[in-house]
N, C-alpha and C positions, 0 to 999 in steps of 0.2 A: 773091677776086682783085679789088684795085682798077684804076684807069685805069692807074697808073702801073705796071701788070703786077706788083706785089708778093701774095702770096696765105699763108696759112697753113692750117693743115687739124686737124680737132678728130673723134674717133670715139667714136660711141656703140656698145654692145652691147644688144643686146635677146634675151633668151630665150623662146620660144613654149613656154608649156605645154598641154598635149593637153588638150581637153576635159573639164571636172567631171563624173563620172557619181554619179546618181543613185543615194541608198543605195533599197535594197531591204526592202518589212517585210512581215509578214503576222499577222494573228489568228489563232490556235493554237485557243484556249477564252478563250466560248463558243463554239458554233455557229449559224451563222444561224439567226434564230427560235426561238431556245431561248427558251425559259420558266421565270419563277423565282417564288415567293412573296417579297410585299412586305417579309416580314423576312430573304431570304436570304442570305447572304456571297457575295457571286458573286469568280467568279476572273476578273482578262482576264492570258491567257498570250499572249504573243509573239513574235516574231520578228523581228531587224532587223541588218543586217549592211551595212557599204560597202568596197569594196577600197581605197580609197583613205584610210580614218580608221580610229584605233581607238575600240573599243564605247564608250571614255569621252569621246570626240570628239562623239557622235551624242545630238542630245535628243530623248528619247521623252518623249509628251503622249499620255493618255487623257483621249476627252472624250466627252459625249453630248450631243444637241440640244436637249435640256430641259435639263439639271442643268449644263450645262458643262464645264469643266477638271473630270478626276475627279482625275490624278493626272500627276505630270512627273517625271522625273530623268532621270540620264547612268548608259546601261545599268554592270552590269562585264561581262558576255557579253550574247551576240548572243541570247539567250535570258531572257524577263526575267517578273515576276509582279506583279500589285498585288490587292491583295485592297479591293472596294469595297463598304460596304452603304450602307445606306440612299438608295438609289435611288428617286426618287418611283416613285410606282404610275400605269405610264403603259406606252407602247412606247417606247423608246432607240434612234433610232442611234447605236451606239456606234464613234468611231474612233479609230485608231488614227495618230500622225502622225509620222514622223520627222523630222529635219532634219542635215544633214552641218552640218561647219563650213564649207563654202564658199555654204549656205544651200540648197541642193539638198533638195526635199522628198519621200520617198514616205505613201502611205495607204492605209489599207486599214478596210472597213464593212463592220458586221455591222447586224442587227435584231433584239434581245432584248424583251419582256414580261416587266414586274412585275406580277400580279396576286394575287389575294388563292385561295390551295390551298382543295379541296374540303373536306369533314369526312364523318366516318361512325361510327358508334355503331353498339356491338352490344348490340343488347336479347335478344336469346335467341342460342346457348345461353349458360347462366353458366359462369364461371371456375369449376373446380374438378369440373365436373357426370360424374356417368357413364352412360357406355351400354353395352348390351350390343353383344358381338360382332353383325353381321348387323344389327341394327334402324336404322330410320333416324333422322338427326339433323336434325331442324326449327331453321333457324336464320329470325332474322327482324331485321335492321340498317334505320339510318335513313342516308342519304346527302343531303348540302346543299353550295348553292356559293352564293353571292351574286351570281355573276356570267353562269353556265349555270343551262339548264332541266337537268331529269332526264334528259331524252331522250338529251343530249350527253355524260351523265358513263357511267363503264364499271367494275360491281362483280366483282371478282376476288376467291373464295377459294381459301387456299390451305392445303396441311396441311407438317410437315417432313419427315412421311414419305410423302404418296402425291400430294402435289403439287399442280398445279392440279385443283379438284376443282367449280369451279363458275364463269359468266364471266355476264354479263346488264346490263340497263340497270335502274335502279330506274324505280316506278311515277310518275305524274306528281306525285303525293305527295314523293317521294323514299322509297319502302319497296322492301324486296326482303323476300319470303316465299318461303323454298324448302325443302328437304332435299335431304338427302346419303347414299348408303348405299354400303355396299361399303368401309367404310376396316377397314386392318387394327389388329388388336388391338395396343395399348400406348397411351402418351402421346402426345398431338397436340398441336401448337402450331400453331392456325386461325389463319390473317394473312386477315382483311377489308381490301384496299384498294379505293379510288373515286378517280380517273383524270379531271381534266376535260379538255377541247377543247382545253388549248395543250399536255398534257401535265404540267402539276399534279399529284400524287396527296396521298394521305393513308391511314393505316394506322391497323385498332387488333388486336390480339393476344388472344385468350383460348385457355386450356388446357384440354384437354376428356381423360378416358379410356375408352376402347374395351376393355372387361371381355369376357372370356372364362370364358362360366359353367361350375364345379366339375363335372368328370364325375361320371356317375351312380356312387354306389359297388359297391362290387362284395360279395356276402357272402358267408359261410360260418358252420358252428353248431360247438361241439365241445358233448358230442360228436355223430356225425355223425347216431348215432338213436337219441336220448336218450330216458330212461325217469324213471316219477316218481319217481325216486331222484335223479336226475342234477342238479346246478347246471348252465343252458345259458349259454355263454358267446358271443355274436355276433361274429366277425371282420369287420372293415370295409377294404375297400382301397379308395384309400391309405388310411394309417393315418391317427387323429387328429390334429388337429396341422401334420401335412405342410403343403405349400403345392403349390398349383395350377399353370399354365404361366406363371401372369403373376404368381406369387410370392407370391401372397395365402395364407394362412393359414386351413386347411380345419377348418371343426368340424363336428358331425354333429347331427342330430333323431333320436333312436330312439323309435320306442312300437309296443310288444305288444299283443298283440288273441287274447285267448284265447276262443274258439269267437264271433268276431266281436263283444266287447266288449273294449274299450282296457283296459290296464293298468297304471297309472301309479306313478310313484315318490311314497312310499318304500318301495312294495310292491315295488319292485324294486333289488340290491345297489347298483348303478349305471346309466346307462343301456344297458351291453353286457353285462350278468347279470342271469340271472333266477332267484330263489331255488327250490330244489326243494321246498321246500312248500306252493310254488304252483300246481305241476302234477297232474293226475291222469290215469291210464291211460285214454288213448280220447279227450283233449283236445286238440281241433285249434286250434293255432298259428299267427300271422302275425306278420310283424316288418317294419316299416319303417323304411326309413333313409332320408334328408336331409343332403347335403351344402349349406355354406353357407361363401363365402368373404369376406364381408363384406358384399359387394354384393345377390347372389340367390341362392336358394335352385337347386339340381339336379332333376332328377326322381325322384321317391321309389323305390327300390327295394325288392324284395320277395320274401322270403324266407318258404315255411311249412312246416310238420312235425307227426307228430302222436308224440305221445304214449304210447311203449311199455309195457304191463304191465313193474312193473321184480320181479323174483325174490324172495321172501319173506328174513327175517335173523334166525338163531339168538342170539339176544339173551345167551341165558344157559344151560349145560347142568351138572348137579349131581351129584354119584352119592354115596350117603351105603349105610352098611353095618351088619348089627348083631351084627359079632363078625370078627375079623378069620383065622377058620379058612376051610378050603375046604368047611365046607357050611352059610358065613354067606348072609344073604337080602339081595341088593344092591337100592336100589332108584336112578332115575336118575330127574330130575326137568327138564323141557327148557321153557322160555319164547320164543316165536317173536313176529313182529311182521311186517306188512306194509303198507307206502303206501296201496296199493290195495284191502286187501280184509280180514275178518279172516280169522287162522289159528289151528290149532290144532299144536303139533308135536308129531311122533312122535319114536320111539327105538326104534334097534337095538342089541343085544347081539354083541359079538364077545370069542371066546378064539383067544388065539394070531391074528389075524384069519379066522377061521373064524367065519361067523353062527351064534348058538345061539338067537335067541329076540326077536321085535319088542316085545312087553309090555313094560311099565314097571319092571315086576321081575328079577330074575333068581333063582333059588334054586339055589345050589352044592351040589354031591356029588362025589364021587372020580370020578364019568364025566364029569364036566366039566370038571373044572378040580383039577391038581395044583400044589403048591408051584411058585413061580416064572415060571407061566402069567401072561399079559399078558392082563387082560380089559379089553376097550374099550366103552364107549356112545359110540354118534354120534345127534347127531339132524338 
């Protein structure tokens, strides 16, 4: 309005908009004080979100206080990943920063360690090696850190089937000398790891197997009380051949001992026959057997017997005549043999079988013997 009371009027609009809020973020992984080895890939996962923008609105920075800017972009979700290595060998804080587009900041810090992982070597036992069921297993590993004493690192073995089976610190040296006993029988895959101060470890593997030695076998003779006539044949259970619990492939040791001297092939058919003109009546016998499934021998078992007088053997009997009437002179001629002993054979006379006469002869008449009469020699 001027003096002369004339006025005009002009309107502005103004709109208040509510306050900018602050987007929201957080570190997912790592975890505070994690620890990595100097060549590790480390993950940082995330989180970051503002009601007011979308995720391609918001610029996320990963940085660390040594190394810098690790990594920047414009999430596509509220959930996001950068995969970082080569991180100096140091401690990190590492943060985390977002920023809205109206410049609105949140952040979020963690404390990670780059150091250099332990080591561990296993000097005993070797790849491949075996033991028996029950015995124990001496094992003996070097452990080293460049950056821990021994005192601080922590050796863990382990098996795949009976688990943690040993835990200790190595010597100021870095050794560990111990044994193990009580694993059960099969294949084992031993894990040796060593563990330092921030949580570091390092592994080494070797394959070890846990044998289960060939039961004793079990025996039998046929036949059961053989005589010096007899081939003896040795029954072995299990058979030859077969395989043991742990699948191994059973063979056998046999050796004879006849009246407590050994008897060796090839005075024997094979090593489960023994020829019978080997034997003689009143010859006491031992037999040993040995099972072996590759690895170790069983406990010898032991089988003896003696040696039966075996029954003399009409080799040969003859009857020759000199006229073929009934009062011709028979005579009958008999060859005997025995293992054991010598002999001499006899001979009976039968008609019709009715005995007439033990003598080697016989002399026929009408009171012995008529047309069609069966006369026999036995000897």
């Amino acid at each position: 309005t001027d003096r002369d009371e004339n006025s005009s009027r002009t309107q502005l609009n103004i709109i208040l908009e509510p306050p900018n809020n602050h987007p929201s973020c957080q570190i997912f992984s790592p975890t505070n004080h994690q620890a990595f080895g100097i060549h590790d890939s480390i993950s940082l996962q995330g989180f970051a979100e503002d009601i007011e923008s979308e995720f391609s609105d918001l610029h996320v920075q990963w940085s660390s206080n040594l190394d810098g800017i690790l990594d920047e972009f414009f999430p596509t979700s509220n959930q996001f990943t950068s995969e970082i290595t080569d991180l100096s060998h140091n401690s990190h804080l590492i943060t985390l920063l977002v920023e809205d587009e109206a410049g609105s900041l949140c952040s979020d810090s963690i404390l990670i360690s780059l150091s250099s992982p332990p080591a561990i070597s296993i000097q005993n036992p070797q790849s491949s090696q075996v033991f028996q069921l029950g015995a124990a297993i001496d094992f003996f590993v070097q452990a080293t850190d460049s950056e821990n004493i021994s005192a601080l690192l922590n050796v863990q073995v382990f098996s795949d089937i009976d688990g943690l089976l040993w835990e200790g610190n190595p010597d100021p040296q870095g050794f560990v000398e111990s044994s193990i006993i009580g694993l059960q029988a099969g294949m084992h895959q031993l894990q040796f790891v060593v563990t330092d101060s921030v949580g570091l470890e390092h592994s080494q593997n070797v394959e070890i197997k846990i044998n289960t030695p060939p039961p004793i076998p079990q025996l039998t003779i046929l036949p059961e009380f053989p005589t010096s006539s007899d081939e003896i044949e040795v029954l072995v259970s299990p058979s030859e051949f077969s395989t043991d619990i742990d699948g191994d492939p059973i063979t056998y040791n046999v050796q004879f001992y006849r009246n407590g001297n050994p008897v060796s092939s090839p005075a024997v058919v094979s090593q489960f026959i023994m020829q019978s003109n080997l034997t003689i009546s009143g010859d006491y016998w031992e037999v040993g057997v040995t099972a072996n499934d590759g690895y170790i021998s069983s406990e010898t078992a032991w089988m003896n017997f003696s040696i039966q007088n075996a029954p003399p053997t009409v080799d040969t009997l003859t009857i020759t005549k000199n006229s073929d009437h009934n009062d011709a002179i028979l005579d009958c001629a008999i060859t005997a043999s025995d293992p054991d002993q010598s002999v001499q054979g006899s001979t009976i006379w039968y008609v019709n079988n009715v005995i007439q006469s033990n003598a080697s002869n016989l002399v026929l008449s009408s009171s012995i013997a008529q047309p069609s009469d069966i006369i026999t020699c036995s000897g």
